[in-house]
C-alpha positions as CSV (number, residue, x, y, z in Angstrom):
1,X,0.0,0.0,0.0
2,X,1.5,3.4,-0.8
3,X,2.1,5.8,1.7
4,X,-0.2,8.5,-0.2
5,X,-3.4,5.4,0.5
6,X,-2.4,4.8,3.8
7,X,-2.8,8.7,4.3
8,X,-6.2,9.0,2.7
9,X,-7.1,5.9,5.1
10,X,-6.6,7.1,8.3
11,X,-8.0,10.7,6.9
12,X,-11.6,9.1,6.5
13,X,-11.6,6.3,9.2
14,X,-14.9,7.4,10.8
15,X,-16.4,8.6,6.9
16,X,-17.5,5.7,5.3
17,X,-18.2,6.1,2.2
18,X,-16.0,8.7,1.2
19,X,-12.5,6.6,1.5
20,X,-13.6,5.0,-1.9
21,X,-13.7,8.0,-3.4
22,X,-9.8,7.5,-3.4
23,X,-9.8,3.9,-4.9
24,X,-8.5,2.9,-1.5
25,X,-10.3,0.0,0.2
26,X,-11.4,0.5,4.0
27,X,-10.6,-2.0,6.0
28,X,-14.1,-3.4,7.7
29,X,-15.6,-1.6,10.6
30,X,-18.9,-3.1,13.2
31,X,-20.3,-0.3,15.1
32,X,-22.3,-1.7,18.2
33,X,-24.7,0.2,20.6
34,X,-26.7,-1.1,23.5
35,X,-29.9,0.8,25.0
36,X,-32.6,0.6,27.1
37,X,-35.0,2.4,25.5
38,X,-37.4,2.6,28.5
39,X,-40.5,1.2,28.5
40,X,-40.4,0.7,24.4
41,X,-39.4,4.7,24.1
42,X,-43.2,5.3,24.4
43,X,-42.8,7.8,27.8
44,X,-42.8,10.8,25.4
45,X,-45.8,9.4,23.4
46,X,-47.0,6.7,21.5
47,X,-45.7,8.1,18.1
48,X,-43.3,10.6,18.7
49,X,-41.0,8.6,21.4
50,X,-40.4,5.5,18.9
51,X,-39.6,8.2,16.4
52,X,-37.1,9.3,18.5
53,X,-35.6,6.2,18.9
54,X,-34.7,5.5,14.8
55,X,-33.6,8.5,14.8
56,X,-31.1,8.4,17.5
57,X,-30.1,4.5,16.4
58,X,-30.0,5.5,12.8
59,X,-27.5,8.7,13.7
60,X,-25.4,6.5,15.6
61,X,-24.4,4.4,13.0
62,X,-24.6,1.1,15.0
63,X,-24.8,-1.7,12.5
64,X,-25.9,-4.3,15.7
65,X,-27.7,-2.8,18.1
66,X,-28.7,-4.6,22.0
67,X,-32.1,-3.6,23.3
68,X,-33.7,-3.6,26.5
69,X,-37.4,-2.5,27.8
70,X,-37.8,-3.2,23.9
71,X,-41.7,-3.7,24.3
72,X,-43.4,-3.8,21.6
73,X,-41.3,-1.3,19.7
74,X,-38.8,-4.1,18.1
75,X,-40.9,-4.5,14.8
76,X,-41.3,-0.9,14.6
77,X,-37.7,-0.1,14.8
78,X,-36.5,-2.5,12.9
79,X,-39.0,-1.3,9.8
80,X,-38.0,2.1,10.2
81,X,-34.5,1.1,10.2
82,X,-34.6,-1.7,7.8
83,X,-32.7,-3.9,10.2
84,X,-33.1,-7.6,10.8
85,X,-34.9,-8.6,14.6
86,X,-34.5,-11.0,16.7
87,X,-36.3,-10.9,20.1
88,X,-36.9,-13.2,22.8
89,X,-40.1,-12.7,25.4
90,X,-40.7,-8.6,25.7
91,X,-37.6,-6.8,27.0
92,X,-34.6,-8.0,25.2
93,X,-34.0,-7.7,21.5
94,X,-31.3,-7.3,18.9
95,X,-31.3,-5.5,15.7
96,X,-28.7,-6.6,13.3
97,X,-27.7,-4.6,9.7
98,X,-26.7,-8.5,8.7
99,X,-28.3,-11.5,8.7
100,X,-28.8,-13.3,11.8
101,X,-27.8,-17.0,11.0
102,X,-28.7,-18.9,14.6
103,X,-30.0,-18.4,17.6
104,X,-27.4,-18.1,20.4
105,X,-30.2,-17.3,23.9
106,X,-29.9,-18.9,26.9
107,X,-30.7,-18.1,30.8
108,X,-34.2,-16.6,31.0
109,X,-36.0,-14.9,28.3
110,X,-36.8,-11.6,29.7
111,X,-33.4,-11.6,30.4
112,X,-31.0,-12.5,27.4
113,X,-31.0,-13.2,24.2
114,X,-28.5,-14.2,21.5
115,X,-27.5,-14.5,18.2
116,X,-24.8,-15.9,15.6
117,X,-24.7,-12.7,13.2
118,X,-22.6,-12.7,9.9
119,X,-20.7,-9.7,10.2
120,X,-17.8,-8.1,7.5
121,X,-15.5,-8.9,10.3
122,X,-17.1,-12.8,10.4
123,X,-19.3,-14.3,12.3
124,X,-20.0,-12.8,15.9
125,X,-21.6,-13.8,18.8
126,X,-23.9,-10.8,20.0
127,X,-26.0,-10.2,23.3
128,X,-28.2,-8.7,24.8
129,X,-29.2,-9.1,28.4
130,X,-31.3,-6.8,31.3
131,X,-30.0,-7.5,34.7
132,X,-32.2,-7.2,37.4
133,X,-31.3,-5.3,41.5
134,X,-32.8,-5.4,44.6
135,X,-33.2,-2.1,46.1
136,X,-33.5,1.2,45.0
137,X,-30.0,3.0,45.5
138,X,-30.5,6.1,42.5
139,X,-33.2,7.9,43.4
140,X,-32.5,11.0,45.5
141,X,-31.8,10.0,48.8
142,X,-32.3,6.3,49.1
143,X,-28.2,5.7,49.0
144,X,-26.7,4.5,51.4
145,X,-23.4,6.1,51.6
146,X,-20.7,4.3,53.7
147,X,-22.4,1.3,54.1
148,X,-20.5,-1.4,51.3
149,X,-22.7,-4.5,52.6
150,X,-25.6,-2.3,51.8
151,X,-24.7,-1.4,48.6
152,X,-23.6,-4.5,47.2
153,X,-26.8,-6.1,48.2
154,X,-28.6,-3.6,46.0
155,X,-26.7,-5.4,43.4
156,X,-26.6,-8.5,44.8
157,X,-29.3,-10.1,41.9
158,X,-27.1,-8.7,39.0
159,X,-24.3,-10.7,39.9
160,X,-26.1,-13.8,40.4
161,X,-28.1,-13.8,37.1
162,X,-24.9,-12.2,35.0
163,X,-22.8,-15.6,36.6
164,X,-25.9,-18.1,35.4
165,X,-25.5,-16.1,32.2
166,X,-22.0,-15.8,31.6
167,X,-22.0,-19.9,32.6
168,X,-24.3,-20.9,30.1
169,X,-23.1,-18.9,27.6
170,X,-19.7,-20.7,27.2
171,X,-21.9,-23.9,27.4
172,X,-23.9,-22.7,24.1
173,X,-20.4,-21.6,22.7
174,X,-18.6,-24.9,23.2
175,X,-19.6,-26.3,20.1
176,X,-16.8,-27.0,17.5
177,X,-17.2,-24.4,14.9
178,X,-18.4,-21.6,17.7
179,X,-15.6,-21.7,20.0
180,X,-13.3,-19.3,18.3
181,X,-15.8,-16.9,17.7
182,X,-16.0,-13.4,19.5
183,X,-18.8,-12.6,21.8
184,X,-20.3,-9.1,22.3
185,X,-22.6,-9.0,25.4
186,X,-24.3,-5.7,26.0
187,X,-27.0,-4.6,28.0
188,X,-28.2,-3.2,31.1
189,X,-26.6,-4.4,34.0
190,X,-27.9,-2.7,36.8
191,X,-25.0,-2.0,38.6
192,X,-22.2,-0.6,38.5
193,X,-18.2,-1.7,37.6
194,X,-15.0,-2.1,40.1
195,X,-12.8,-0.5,37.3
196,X,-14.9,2.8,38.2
197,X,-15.5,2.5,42.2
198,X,-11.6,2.9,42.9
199,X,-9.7,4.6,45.2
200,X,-8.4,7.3,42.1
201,X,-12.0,8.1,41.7
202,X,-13.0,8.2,45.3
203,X,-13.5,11.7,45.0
204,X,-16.1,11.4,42.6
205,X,-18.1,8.4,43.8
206,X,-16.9,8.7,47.6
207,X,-16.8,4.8,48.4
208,X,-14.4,2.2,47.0
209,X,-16.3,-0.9,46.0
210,X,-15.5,-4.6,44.1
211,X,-18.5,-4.8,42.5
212,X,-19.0,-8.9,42.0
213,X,-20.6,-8.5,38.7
214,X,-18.1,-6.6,36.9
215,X,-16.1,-8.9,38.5
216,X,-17.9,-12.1,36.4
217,X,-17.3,-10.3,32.9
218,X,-13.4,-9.7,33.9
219,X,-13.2,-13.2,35.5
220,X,-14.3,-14.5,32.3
221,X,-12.1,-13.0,30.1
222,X,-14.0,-9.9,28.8
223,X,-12.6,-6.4,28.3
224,X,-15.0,-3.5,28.9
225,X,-15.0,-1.6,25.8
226,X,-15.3,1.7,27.0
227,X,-12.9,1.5,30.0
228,X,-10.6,0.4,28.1
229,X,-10.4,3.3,25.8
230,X,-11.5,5.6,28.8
231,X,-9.2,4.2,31.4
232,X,-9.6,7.6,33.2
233,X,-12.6,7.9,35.4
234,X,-15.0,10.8,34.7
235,X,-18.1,10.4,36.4
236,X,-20.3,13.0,34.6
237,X,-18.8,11.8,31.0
238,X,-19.5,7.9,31.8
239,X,-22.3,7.7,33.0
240,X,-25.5,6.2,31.5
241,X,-27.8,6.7,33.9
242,X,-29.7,9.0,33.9
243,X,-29.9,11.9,31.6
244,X,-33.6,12.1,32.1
245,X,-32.9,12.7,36.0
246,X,-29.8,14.6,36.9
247,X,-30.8,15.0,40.4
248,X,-30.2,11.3,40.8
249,X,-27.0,9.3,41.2
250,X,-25.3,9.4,38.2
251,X,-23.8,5.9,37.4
252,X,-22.3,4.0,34.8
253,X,-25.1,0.7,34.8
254,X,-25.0,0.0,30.8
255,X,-21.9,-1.6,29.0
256,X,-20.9,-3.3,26.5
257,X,-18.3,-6.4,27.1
258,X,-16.3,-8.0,24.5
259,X,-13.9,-11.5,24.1
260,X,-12.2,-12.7,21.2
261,X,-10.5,-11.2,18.1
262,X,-12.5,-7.7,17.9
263,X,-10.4,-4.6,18.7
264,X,-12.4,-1.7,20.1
265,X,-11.2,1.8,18.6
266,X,-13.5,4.1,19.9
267,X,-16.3,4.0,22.4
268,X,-19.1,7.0,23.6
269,X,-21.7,7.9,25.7
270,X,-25.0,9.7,23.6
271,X,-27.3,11.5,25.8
272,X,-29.1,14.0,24.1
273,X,-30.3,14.8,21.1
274,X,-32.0,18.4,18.9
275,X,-35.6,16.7,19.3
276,X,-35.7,15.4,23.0
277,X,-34.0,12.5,24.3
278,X,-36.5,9.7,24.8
279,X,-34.9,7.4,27.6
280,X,-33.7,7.5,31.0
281,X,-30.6,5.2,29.9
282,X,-27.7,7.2,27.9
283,X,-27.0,4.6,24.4
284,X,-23.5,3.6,24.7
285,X,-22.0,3.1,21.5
286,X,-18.9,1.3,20.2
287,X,-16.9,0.6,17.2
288,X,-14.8,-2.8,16.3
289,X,-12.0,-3.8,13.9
290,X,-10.9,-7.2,13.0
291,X,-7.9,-7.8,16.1
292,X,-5.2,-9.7,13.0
């Protein structure tokens, strides 16, 4: 490749279209977000709120998308996107630019579901899963600050389902011709990550923590995408929840976890948008490269 292409490349990485203007080839890109959409993006009306939703997925470019409180919206969506859908029970649902060649689920259907998806990158594992907590530790005034045991149990349910997951996950995976292939899992989590909760960042969050179900994604061999290209903690920049409700705590709860050969180059938070943002849950969005 001649220095002149290798110029134009990394000129129009994020452009698309435009680096074959040059005769250059781009090498293959799979741009991933994960949302809960809250409540099926209706809270802002019936026809407006879904509305808002394509047009915040479409603008984000996501080619595979992981959503949660999807209800009844998935069809919709996916029309107005002209995206491929895969659901399983009411809340979780995927929406893939490719074609979805299996079905991947396990655990609990309100919970998680999965699919093989042919991507320009190869085939890739993709989930998406809604965690569930135990007590109410975000709204104003109901944390308990100083108390660890208290706040872990809060959490305590997202770690246990996330391990049953996370289990039979590599159990669906251990077939011959899957075993090599990566895994995105994204979602909602309910709770929040160790590499945040840290004594640099005690400041910011005010307790140091070792949250157990980050601890199951690490512990199995996945890298969180966007802490690992935003290893410094920034509370107000990471969080996801809640751009509808600033007067709560604001937390990092959504994230998308990766394992395999996929090499995350950039990774961002969207909370807003010119016509009203329609969720309580920031989209996190991601972007992938073959890792070879």
């Amino acid at each position: 490749m001649t220095a002149a292409c290798v110029r134009v490349i990394l000129a129009f990485a994020f452009l698309g279209p435009l680096a074959s203007l040059t005769g250059c080839a781009q090498p293959a890109r799979v741009h991933v977000a994960t949302w809960n959409i809250w409540h099926g993006g209706r809270e802002d009306g019936e026809e407006i709120g879904p509305a808002r939703v394509a047009r915040i997925l479409r603008e984000s470019g996501a080619d595979l998308i992981a959503l949660q409180e999807t209800y009844g919206s998935g069809e919709r969506l996916s029309a107005d996107l002209g995206m491929h859908f895969h659901a399983r029970g009411t809340n979780v649902s995927i929406l893939s630019r490719w074609p979805i060649t299996q079905d991947l689920s396990v655990h609990e259907p309100f919970k998680c579901v999965g699919a093989l998806v042919q991507t320009p990158l190869g085939p890739v594992a993709f989930y998406s899963i809604w965690l569930p907590y135990d007590a109410e530790i975000w709204e104003e005034g109901t944390r308990p600050l100083g108390d660890e045991a208290a706040m872990l149990a809060a959490c305590a349910s997202s770690a246990v389902n996330l391990r049953a997951i996370e289990e039979a996950i590599e159990a669906r995976l251990a077939e011959a011709q899957l075993t090599h292939v990566p895994v995105v899992l994204a979602g909602d989590f309910n709770s929040m990550s160790h590499l945040d909760y840290t004594p640099a960042a005690i400041d910011q969050y005010h307790m140091v923590i070792d949250w157990p179900t980050s601890r199951v994604m690490s512990g199995a061999g996945y890298r969180d995408v966007y802490r690992e290209l935003h290893p410094r903690v920034d509370r107000a920049r990471d969080r996801t929840w809640t751009p509808r409700f600033p007067r709560q705590e604001q937390d990092r709860i959504d994230f998308i976890y990766v394992r395999g050969d996929l090499a995350a180059l950039r990774a961002e938070v969207v909370d807003r948008h010119d016509g009203g943002f329609p969720s309580d849950h920031a989209l996190l969005r991601a972007e992938f490269r073959g890792a070879r």
